[in-house]
DRENDO-1510 file (C-alpha; in Angstrom, 1 decimal, always signed):
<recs>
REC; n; res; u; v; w
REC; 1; UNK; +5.9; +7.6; -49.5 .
REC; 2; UNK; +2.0; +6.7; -50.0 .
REC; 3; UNK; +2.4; +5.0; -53.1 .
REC; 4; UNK; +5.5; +2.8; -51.4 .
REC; 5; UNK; +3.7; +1.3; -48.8 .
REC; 6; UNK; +0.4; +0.8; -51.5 .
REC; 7; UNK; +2.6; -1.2; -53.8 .
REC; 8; UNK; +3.4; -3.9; -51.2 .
REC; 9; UNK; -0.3; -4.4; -50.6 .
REC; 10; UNK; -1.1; -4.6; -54.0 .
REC; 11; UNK; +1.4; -7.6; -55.3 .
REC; 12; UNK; +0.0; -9.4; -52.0 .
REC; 13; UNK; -3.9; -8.4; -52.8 .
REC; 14; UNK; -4.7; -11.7; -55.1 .
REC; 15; UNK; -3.5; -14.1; -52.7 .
REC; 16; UNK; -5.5; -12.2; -49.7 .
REC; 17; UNK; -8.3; -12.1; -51.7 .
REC; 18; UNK; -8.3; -15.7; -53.1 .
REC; 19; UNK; -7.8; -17.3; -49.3 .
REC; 20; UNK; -10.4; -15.5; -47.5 .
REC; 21; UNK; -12.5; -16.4; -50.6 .
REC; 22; UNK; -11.7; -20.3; -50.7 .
REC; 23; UNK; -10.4; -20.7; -46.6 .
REC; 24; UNK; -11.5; -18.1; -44.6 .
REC; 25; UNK; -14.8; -17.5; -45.7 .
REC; 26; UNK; -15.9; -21.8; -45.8 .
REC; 27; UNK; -14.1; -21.9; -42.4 .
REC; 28; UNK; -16.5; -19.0; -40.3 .
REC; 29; UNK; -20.0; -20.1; -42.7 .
REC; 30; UNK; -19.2; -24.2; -41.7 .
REC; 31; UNK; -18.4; -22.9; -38.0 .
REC; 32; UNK; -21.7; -21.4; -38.3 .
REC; 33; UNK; -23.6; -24.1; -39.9 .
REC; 34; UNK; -22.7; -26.3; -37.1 .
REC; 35; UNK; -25.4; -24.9; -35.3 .
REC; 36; UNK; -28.1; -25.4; -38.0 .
REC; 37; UNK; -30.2; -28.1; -39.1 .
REC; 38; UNK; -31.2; -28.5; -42.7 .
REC; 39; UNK; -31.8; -30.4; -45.7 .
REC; 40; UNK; -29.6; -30.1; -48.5 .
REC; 41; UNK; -32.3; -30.4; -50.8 .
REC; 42; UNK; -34.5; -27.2; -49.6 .
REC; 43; UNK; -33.4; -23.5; -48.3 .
REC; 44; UNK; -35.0; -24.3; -44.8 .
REC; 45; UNK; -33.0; -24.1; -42.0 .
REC; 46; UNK; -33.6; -24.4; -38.3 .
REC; 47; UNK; -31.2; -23.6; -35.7 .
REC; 48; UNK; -30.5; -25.6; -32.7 .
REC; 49; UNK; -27.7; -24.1; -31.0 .
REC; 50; UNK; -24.9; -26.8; -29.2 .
REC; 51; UNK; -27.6; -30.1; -30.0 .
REC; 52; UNK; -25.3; -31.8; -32.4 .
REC; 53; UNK; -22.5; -31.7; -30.4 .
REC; 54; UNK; -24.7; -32.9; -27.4 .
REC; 55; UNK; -25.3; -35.6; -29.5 .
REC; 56; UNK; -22.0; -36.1; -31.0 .
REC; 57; UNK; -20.3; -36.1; -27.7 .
REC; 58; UNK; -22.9; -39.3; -27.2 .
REC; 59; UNK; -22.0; -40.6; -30.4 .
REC; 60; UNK; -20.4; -44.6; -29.9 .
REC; 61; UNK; -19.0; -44.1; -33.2 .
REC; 62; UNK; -17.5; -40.9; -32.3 .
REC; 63; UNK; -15.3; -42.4; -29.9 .
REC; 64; UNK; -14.4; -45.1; -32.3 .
REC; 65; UNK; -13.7; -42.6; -34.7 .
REC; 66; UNK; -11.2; -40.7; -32.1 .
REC; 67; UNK; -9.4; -43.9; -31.2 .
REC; 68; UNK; -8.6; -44.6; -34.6 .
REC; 69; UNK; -7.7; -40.8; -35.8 .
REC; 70; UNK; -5.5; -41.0; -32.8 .
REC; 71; UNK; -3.9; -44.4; -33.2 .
REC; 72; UNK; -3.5; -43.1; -37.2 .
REC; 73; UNK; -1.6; -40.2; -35.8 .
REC; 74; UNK; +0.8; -41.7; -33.3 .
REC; 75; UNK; +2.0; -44.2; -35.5 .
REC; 76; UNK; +2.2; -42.4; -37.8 .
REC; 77; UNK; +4.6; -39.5; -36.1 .
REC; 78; UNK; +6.4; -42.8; -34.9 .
REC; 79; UNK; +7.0; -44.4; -38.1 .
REC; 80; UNK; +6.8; -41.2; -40.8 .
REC; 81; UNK; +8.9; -38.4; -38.5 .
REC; 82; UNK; +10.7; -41.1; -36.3 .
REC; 83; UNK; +11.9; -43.4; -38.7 .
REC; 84; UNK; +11.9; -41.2; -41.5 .
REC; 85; UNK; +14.5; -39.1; -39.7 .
REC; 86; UNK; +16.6; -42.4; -38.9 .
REC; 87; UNK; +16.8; -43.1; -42.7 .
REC; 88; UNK; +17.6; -39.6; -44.2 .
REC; 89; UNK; +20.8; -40.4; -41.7 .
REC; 90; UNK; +21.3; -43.4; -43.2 .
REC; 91; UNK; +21.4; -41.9; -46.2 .
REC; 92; UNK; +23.0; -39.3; -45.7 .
REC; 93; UNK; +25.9; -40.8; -44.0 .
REC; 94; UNK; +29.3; -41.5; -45.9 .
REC; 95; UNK; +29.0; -45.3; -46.4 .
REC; 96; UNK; +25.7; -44.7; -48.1 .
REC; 97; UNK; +25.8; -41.5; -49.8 .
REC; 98; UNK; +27.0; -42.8; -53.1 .
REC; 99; UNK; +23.7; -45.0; -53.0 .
REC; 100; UNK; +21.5; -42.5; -51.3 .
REC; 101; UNK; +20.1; -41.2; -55.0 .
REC; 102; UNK; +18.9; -44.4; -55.5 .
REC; 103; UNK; +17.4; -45.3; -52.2 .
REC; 104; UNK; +15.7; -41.5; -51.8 .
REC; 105; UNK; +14.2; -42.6; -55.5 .
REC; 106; UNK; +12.4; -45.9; -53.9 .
REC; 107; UNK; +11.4; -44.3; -51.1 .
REC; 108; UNK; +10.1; -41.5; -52.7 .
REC; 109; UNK; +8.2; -43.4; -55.8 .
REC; 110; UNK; +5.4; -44.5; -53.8 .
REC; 111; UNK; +4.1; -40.8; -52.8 .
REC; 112; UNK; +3.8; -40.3; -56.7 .
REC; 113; UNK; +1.1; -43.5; -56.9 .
REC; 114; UNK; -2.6; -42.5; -56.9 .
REC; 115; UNK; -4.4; -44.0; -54.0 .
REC; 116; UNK; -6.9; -45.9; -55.9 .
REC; 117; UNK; -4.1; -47.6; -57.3 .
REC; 118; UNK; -2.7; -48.2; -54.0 .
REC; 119; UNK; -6.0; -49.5; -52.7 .
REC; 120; UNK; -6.4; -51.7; -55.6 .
REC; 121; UNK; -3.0; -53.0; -55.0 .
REC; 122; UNK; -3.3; -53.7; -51.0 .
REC; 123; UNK; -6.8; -55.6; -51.5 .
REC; 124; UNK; -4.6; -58.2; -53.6 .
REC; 125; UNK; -2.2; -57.7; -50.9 .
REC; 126; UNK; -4.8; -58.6; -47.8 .
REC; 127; UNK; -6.8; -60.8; -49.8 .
REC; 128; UNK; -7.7; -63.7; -47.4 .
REC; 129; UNK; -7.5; -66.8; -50.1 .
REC; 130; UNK; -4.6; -65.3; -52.9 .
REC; 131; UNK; -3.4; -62.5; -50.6 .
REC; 132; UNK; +0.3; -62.1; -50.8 .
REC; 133; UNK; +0.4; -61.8; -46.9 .
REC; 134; UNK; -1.4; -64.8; -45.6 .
REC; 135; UNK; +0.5; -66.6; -48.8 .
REC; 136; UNK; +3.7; -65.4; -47.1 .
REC; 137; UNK; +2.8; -66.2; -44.0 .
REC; 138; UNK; +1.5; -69.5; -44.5 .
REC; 139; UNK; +5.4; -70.0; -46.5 .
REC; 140; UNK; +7.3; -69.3; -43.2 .
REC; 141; UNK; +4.9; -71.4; -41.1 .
REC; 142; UNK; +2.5; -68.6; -39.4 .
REC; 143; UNK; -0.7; -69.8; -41.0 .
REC; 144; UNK; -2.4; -68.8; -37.6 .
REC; 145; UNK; -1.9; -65.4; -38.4 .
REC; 146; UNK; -3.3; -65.5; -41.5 .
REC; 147; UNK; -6.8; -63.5; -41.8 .
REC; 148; UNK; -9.1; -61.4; -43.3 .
REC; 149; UNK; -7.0; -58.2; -42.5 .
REC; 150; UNK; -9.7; -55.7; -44.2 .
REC; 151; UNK; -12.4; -57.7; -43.1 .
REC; 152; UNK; -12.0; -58.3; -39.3 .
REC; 153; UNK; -13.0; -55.3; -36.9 .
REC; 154; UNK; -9.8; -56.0; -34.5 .
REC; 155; UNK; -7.2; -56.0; -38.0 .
REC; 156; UNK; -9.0; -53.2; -40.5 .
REC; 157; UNK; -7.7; -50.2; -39.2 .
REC; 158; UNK; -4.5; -51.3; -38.5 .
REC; 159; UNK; -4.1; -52.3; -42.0 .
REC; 160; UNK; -4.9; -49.3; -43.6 .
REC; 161; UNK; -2.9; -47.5; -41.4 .
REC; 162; UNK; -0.2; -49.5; -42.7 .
REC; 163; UNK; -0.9; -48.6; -46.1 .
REC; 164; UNK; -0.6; -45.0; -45.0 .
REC; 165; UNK; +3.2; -45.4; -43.7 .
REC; 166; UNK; +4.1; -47.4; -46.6 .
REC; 167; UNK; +3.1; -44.4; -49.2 .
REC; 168; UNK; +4.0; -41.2; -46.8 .
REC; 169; UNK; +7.0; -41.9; -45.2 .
REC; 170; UNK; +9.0; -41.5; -48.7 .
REC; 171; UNK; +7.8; -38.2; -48.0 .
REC; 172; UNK; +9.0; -37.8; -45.0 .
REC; 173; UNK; +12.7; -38.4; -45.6 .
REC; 174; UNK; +13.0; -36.6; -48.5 .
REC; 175; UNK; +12.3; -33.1; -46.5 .
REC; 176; UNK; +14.5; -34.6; -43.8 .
REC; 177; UNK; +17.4; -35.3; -46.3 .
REC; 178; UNK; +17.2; -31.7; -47.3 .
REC; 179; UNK; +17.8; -30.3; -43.7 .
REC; 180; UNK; +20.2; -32.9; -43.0 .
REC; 181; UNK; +22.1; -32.0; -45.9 .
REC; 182; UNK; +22.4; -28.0; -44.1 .
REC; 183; UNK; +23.8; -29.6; -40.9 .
REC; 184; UNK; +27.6; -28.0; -41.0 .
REC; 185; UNK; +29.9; -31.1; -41.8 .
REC; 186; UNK; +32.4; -29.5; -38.9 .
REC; 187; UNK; +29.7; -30.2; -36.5 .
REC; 188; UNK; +30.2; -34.2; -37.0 .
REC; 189; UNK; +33.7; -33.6; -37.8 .
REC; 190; UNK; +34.0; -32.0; -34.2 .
REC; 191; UNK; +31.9; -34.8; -32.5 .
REC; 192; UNK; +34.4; -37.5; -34.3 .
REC; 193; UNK; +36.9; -36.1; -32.7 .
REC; 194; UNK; +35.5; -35.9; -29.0 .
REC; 195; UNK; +35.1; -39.8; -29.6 .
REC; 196; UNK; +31.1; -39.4; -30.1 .
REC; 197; UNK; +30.1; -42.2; -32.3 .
REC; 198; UNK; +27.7; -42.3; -35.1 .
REC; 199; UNK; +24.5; -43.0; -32.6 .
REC; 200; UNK; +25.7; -40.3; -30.4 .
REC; 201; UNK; +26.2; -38.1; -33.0 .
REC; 202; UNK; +22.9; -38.6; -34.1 .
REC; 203; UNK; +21.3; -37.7; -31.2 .
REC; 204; UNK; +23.3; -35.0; -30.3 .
REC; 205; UNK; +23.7; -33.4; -33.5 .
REC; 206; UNK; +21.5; -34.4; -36.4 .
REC; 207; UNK; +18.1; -34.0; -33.7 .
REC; 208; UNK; +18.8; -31.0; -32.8 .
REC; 209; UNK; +19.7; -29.6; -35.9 .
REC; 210; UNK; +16.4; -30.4; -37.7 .
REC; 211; UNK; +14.1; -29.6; -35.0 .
REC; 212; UNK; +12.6; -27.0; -37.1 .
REC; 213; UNK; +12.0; -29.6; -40.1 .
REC; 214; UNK; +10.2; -31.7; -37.1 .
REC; 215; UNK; +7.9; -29.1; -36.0 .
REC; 216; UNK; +6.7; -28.8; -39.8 .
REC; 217; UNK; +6.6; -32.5; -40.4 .
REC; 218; UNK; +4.4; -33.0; -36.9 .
REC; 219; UNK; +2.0; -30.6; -37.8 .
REC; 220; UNK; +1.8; -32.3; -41.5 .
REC; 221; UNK; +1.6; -35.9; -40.3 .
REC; 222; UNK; -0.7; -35.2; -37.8 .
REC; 223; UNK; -3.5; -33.1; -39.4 .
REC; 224; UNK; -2.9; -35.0; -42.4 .
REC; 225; UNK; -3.8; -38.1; -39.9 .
REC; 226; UNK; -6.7; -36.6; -38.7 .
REC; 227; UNK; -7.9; -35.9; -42.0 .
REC; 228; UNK; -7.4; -39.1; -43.8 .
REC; 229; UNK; -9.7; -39.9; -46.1 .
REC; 230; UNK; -8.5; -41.7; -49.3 .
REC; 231; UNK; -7.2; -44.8; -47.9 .
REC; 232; UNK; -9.9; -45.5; -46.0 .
REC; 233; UNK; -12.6; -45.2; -48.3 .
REC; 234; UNK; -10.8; -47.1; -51.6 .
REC; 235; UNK; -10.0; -49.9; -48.9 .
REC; 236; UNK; -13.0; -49.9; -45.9 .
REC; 237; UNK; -15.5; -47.8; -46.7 .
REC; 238; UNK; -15.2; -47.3; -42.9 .
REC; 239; UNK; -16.1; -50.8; -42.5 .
REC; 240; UNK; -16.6; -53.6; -41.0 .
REC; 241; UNK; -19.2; -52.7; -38.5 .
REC; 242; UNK; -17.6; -49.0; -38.2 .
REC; 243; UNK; -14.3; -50.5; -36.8 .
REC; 244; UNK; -12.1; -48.5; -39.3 .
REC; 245; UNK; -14.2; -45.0; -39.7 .
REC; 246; UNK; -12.2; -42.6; -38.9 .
REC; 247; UNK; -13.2; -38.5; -38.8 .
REC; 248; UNK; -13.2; -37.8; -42.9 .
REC; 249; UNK; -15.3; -40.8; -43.9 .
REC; 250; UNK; -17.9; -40.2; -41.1 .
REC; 251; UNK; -18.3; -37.2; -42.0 .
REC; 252; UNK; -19.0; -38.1; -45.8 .
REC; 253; UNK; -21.2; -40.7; -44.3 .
REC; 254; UNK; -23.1; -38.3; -42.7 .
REC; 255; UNK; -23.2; -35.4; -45.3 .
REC; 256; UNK; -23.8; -36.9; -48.4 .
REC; 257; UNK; -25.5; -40.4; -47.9 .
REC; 258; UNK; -27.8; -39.5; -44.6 .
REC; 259; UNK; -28.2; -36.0; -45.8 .
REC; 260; UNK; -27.1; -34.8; -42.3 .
REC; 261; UNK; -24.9; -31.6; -43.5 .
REC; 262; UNK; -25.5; -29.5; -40.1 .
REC; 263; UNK; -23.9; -32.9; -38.5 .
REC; 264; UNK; -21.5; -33.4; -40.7 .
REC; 265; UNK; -20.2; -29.5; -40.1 .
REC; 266; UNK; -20.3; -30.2; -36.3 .
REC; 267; UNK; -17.6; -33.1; -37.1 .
REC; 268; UNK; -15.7; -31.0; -39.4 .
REC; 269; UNK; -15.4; -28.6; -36.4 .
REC; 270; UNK; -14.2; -31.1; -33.9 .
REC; 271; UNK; -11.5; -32.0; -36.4 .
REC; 272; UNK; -10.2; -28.3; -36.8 .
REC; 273; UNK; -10.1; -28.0; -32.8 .
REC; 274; UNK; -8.1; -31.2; -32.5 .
REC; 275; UNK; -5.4; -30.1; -34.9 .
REC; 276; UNK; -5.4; -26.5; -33.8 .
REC; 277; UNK; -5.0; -27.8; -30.2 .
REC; 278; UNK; -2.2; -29.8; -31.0 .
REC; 279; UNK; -0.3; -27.1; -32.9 .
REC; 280; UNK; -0.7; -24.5; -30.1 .
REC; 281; UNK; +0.5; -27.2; -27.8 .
REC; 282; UNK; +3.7; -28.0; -30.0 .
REC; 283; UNK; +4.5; -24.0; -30.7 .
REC; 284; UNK; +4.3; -23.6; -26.9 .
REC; 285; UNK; +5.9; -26.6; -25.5 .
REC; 286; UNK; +8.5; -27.4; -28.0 .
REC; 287; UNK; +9.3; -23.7; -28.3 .
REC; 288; UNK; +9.6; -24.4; -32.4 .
REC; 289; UNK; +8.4; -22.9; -35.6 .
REC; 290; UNK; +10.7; -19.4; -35.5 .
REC; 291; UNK; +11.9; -20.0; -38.6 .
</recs>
């Protein structure tokens, strides 16, 4: 009876081992380094208890950088869970379906890219004199919309949250196809023939059905959006004037250009209380994530 309940334990020993080594254990020592001041360069340390969030919490740029984490996140549940749920129907329905192999292949091709390559390709994109965009918009007669789109503080953040949508949402809908493909077909059969259109349907069927699929893609999209880093950086750098920083990049600014690595863990922290606030808020309130 001993050696039965061992066993268990044993096969699941390596992966214990291996995440309190490589998640656990960085997530308590950066917790704790948040309250410490030192130079990476040296062994000294000197601890000063809740200073750097005093001074974070005074931060300009820390608000900045919450204004932009945020508006990264809710467009990005808008357009990556929202739409991304309104094209696996698409797909998925029966005057589509013949296509949809095709269409989840495009969709999906663009999460395969490396970002540098993206970034490469969107600075030709926003490029104010040869840009694609201002060449298209000049075509159909907007040429007063035309800008610097990576260059201008009230534009730059916008447009690499753009970026963003245009490689994840492929994503998105393919995990959404999946549980839509596991809604019973007599369910719509049913709702066809209570007279419940396609819309109705939708709304009454297909939401409900993959509200646990929902749950997961929230909690992706949204610490995924509060930990952005690659697209920002290949396109930004954060810039101009700090209008596109966003939590990730200011925290490399701090740790490893102004040698601030008690700072930078006091950021780091603020990032995992966001995202573990908004997770407790969504298991509670949305009563998902049973499954």
């Amino acid at each position: 009876m001993q050696r039965t309940r061992i066993v268990p334990i044993l096969y699941i020993a390596p992966a214990i081992i291996l995440m309190a080594l490589f998640v656990y254990y960085p997530l308590v020592r950066n917790i704790v380094n948040g309250f410490y001041e030192w130079n990476p360069f040296t062994l000294d340390r000197s601890f000063v208890s809740v200073d750097h969030y005093v001074r974070l919490f005074k931060d300009p740029v820390f608000y900045t950088v919450l204004k932009n984490n945020l508006l990264y996140a809710i467009i990005s549940v808008i357009l990556q869970v929202g739409l991304g749920l309104v094209i696996a129907a698409i797909l998925e329905d029966k005057i589509f379906r013949k296509f949809s192999t095709a269409f989840r292949t495009t969709y999906f091709l663009p999460v395969l890219i490396s970002m540098t390559v993206i970034g490469i390709l969107f600075s030709f994109i926003y490029n104010p004199e040869v840009g694609l965009l201002n060449s298209f918009l000049k075509t159909i007669g907007l040429e007063e919309w035309t800008r610097g789109w990576l260059g201008d503080p009230n534009t730059s953040i916008y447009s690499v949250i753009a970026v963003s949508q245009w490689q994840s949402i492929g994503y998105c809908v393919m995990l959404y196809v999946l549980a839509v493909q596991k809604i019973p077909s007599d369910l719509y059969e049913a709702a066809t023939i209570d007279g419940a259109g396609k819309i109705r349907a939708f709304f009454s069927i297909t939401v409900p059905q993959v509200k646990e699929m929902t749950f997961v893609l929230l909690i992706y999209t949204v610490t995924g959006s509060f930990l952005v880093f690659s697209e920002v950086y290949v396109l930004t750098q954060g810039g101009p004037s700090n209008s596109s920083q966003v939590f990730s990049t200011y925290l490399y600014q701090k740790a490893f250009i102004d040698n601030e690595p008690g700072y930078a863990s006091s950021i780091a922290n603020v990032i995992l209380g966001i995202t573990l606030i908004f997770y407790f808020v969504q298991n509670k309130f949305l009563k998902t994530g049973e499954e």
